[in-house]
C-alpha positions in Angstrom: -34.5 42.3 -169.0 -35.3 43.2 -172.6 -37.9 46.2 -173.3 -40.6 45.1 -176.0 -40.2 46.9 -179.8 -43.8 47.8 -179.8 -43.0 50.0 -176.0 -39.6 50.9 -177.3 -41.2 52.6 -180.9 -44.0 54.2 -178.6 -41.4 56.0 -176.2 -39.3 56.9 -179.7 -42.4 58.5 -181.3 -43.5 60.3 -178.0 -39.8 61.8 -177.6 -39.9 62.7 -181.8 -43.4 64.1 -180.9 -42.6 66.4 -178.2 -39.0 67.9 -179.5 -41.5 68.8 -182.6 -43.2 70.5 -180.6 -40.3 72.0 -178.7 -39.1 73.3 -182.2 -42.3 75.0 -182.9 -43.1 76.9 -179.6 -41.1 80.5 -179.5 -38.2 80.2 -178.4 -39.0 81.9 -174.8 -41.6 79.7 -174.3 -40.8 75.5 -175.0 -43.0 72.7 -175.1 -43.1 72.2 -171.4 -44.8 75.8 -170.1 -47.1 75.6 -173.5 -48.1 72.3 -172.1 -48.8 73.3 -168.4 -49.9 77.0 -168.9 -52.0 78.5 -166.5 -55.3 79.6 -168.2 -57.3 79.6 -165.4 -58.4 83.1 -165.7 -57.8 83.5 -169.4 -61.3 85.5 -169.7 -62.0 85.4 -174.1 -62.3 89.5 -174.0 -59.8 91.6 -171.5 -61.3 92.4 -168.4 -61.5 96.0 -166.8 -61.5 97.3 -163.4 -63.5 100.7 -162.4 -62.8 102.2 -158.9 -65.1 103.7 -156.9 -65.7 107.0 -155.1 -62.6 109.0 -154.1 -60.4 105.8 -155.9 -57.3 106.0 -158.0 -55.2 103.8 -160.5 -51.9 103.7 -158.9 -50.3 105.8 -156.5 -46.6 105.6 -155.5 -46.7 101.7 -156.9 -49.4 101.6 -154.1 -52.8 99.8 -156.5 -56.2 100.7 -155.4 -57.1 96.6 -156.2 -54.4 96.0 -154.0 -52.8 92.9 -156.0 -55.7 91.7 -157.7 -54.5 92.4 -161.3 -51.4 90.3 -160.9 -53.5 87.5 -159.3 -55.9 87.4 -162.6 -53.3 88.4 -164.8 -51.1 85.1 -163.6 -53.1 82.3 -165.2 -54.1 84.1 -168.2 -56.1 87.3 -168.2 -55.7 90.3 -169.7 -56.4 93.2 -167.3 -56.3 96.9 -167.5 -56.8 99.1 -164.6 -58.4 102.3 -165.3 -59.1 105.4 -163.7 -62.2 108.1 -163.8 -63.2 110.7 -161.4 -62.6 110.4 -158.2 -65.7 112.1 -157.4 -68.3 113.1 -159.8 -71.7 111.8 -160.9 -72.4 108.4 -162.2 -73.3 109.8 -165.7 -69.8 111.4 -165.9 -67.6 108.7 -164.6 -69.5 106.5 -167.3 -68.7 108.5 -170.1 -65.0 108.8 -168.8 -64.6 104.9 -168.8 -66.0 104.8 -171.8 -63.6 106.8 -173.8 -61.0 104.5 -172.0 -62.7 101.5 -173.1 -62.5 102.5 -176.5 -58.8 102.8 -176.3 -58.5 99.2 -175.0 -60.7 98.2 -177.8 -58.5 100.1 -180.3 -55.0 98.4 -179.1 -56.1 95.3 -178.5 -57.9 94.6 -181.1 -61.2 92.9 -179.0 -64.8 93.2 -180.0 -65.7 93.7 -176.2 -64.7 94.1 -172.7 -65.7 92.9 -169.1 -66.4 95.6 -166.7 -65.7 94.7 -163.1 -66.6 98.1 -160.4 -66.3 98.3 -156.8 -68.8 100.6 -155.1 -69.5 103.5 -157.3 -67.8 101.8 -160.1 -71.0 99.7 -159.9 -73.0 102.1 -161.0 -70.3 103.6 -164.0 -70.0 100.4 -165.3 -73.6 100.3 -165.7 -73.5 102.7 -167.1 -71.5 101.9 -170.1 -73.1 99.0 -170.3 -76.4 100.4 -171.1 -75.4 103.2 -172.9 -72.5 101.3 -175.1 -74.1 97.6 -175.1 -71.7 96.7 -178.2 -68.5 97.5 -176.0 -69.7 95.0 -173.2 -69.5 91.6 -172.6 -70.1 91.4 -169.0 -70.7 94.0 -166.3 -69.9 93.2 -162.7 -70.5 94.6 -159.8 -68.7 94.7 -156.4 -70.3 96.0 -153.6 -72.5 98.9 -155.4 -74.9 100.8 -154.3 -77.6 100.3 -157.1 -80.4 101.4 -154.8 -78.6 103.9 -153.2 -76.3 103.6 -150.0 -77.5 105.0 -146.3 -74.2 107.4 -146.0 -75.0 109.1 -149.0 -78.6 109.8 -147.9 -77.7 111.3 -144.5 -74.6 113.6 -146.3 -77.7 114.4 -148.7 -79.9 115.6 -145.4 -77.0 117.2 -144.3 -76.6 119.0 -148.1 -80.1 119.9 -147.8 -80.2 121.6 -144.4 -77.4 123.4 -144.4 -76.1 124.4 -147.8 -73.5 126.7 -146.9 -71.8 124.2 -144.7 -72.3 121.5 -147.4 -70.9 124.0 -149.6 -67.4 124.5 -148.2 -66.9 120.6 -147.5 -67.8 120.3 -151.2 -64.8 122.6 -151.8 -62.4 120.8 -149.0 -63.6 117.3 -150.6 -63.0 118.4 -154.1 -59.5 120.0 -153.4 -58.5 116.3 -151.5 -59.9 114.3 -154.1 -58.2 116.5 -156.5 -54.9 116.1 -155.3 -55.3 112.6 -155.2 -56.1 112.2 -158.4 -53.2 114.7 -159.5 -50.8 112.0 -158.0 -52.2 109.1 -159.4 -52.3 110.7 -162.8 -55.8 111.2 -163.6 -56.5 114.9 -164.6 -60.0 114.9 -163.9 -62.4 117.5 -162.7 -63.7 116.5 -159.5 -67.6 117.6 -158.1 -68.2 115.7 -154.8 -71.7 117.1 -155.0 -72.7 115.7 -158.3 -71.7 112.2 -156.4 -73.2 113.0 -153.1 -76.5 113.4 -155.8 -75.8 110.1 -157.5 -75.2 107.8 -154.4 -78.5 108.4 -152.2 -81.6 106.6 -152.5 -83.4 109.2 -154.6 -80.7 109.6 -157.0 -80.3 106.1 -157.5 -83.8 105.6 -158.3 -83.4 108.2 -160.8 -80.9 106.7 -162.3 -82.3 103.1 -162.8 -85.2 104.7 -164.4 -82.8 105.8 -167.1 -80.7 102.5 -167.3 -82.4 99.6 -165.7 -80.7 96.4 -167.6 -79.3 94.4 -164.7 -81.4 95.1 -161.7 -83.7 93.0 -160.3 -87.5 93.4 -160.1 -88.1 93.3 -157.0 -86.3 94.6 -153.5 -83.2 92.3 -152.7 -83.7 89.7 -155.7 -81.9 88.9 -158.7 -82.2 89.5 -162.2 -81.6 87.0 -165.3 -78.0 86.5 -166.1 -78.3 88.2 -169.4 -79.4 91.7 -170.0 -82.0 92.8 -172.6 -78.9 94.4 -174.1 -77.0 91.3 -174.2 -75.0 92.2 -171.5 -74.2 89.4 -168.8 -74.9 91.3 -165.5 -73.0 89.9 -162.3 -72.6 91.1 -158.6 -71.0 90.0 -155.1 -70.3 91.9 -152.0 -69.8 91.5 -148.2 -71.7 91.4 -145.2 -69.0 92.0 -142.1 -68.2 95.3 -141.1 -65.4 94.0 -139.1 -63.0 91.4 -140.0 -59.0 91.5 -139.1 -58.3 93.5 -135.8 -54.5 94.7 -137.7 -56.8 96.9 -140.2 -57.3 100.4 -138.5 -60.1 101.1 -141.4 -62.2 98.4 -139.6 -63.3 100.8 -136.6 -65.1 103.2 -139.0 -66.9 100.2 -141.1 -68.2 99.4 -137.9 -69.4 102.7 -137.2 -70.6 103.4 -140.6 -72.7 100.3 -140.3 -74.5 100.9 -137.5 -76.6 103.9 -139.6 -78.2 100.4 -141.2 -79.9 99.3 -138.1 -79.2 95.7 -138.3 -79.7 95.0 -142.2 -77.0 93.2 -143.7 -74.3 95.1 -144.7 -70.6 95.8 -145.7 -70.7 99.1 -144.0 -70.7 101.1 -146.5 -73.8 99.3 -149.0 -76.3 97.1 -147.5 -76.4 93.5 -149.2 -79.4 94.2 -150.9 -78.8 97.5 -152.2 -75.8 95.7 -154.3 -77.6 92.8 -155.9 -77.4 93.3 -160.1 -77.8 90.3 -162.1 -76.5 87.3 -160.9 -75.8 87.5 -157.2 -73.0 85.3 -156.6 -72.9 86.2 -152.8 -73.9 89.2 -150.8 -72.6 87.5 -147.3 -68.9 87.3 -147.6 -67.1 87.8 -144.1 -65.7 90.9 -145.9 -66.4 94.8 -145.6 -66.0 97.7 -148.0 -62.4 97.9 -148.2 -61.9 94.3 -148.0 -63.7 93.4 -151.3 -60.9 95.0 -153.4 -58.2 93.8 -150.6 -57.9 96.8 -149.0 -55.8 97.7 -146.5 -53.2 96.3 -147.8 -54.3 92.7 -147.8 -55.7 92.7 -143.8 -58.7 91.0 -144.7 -60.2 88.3 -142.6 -58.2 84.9 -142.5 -61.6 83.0 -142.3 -62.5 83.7 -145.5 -62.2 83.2 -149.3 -59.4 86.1 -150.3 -60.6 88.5 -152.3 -58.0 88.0 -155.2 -59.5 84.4 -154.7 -62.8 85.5 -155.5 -62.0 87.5 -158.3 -60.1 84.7 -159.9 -63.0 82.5 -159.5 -65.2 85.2 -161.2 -62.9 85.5 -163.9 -63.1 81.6 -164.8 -66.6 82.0 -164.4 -66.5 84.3 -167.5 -64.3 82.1 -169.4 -66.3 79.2 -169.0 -69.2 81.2 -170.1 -66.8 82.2 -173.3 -66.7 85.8 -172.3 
């Protein structure tokens, strides 16, 4: 069987083609991985994660987005994990990401960032985003409590009625907090009142007033995609308290959400109290903890994993060429 000239000169010039190619890639990286890359995350601007209230960076190896960098980081996206206050007001944590912002902006050489928070780190990068629109691409939200969370407004009560008692456990929160955060390398000052002030209903409402962009107009809707800023505004979070009977932290969601009397919740921040922008879900079988794939990845096996979801947000971004 003879093979035709014409296919024979096509195969040739493919072959010559691809060895160019070969020879022009660095040399840890040849033709076949540039051709097949993974850049399914590859977000234009580096994206940046904000904990929430008593959270950390890194402790021990042990990642408070417990493998989530390394899943967005896999097909393309550059990630930095940062670390504020483990408890303080929203105002401070803001100004504390903000600094750390500007670093990334200064060594990587990007015109902006997106911010993704989880619980308070809602709120903080909202923060920044209002207060430091030309750092911001996108601000996303996981789970926060932008109208305030029903915890934080009994603790509040509590603060109220009996300020000598809510004085010492101010001192006994601040001096665990504190020692977390000296492990995890933070070096932050640490005032669990200002965030027990923050996190209620009336200090939230207080704070929108100062830094609206984002929320919705009315109770439990959305807002345009695009803040007045220019800032792309984005939010998901859960609605089941309990979801993997391995995870010991699922008991105390469950408790924690009964104080919502039935409204939809992850037990921690009701499902409408977190919308901001576009509300990509607010009914994911997930709770709190399970949004950022805490504890240790014992989520619930009948759902989207959370790295999942935050790879599909991050694609989402790219497409949008943020």
């Amino acid at each position: 069987m003879t093979i035709p000239f014409k296919a024979l000169t096509r195969a040739l010039s493919l072959m010559l083609f691809l060895l160019s190619l070969s020879m022009s890639m660095p040399a840890q990286a040849g033709w076949f991985d540039w051709l097949f890359k993974d850049t399914y995350t590859e977000t234009r601007y580096p994206i940046v994660l904000s904990h929430g209230l008593f959270g950390f960076d890194d402790i021990v190896g042990y990642n408070y987005w417990y493998r989530i960098p390394e899943e967005l980081r896999r097909s393309g996206a550059e990630v930095y994990v940062t670390q504020v206050a483990a408890a303080n007001s929203t105002e401070v944590r803001g100004e504390q990401l903000a600094r750390q912002v500007e670093d990334i902006l200064a060594a990587t050489g990007a015109q902006k960032v997106n911010l993704i928070g989880h619980s308070h780190g809602g709120p903080t990068v909202r923060y920044v985003a209002s207060v430091y629109p030309q750092y911001v691409a996108s601000a996303t939200s996981v789970a926060g409590p932008h109208t305030g969370a029903r915890m934080a407004d009994v603790l509040l009560g509590v603060q109220e009625n009996l300020p000598l008692t809510a004085e010492l456990l101010g001192d006994i929160v601040n001096a665990a907090v504190g020692f977390l955060d000296l492990i995890s390398g933070g070096g932050y000052d640490q005032d669990s009142l200002a965030a027990l002030y923050s996190l209620p209903t009336k200090g939230s409402s207080e704070f929108n007033s100062h830094y609206p962009e984002g929320l919705p107009q009315q109770a439990c809707g959305e807002a345009p995609e695009q803040g007045s800023n220019g800032v792309s505004y984005y939010s998901w979070s859960g609605a089941k308290p309990l979801t993997n009977v391995l995870d010991i932290s699922d008991a105390g969601m469950g408790l924690l959400a009964l104080l919502y009397l039935g409204e939809k919740n992850d037990g921690l921040v009701s499902s409408c109290s977190s919308h901001l922008g576009l509300v990509i879900r607010d009914d994911y079988r997930m709770n709190h903890l399970d949004e950022v794939n805490q504890v240790a990845g014992l989520v619930s096996p009948f759902e989207t994993n959370p790295a999942s979801v935050f790879r599909q947000h991050a694609n989402r971004l790219k497409n949008r060429g943020l």
